[in-house]
C-alpha positions in Angstrom: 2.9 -5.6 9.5 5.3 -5.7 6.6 7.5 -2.8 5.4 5.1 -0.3 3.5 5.4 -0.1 -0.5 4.5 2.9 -2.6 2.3 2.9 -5.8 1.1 5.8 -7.5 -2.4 6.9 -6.3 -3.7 7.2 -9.7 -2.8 3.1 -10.0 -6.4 1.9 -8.8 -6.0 -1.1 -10.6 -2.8 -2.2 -8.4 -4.4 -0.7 -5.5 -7.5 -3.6 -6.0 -4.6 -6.2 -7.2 -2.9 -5.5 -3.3 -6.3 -5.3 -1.8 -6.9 -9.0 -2.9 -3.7 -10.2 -2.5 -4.2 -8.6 1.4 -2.6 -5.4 1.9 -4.0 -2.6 2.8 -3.0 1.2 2.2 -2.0 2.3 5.5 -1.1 6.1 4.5 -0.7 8.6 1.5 1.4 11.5 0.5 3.8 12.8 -1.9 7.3 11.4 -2.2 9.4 13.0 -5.4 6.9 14.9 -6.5 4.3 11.9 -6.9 1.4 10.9 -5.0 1.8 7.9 -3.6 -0.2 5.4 -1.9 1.5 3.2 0.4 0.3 -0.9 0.9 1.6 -3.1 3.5 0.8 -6.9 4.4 0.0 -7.6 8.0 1.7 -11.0 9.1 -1.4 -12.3 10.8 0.1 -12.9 13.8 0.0 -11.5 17.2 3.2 -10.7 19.2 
């Protein structure tokens, strides 16, 4: 899995743009006082 990126929760319409690009939100929470919804990529391989 790739290193997580944040977005701003509110952001639905990068949330779907990552969704189709493949990542996935793998967690939530609040970093500098914004809510944040973080994506990752997952490499597709298995180790």
């Amino acid at each position: 899995m790739s290193t997580p990126f944040p977005t701003h929760e509110l952001m639905t319409e990068n949330i779907a743009i990552c969704a189709y690009l493949g990542y996935r939100e793998t967690d939530r929470g609040t970093e500098a006082g914004y809510r944040r919804a973080y994506m990752s990529k997952c490499s597709g391989t298995s180790d």
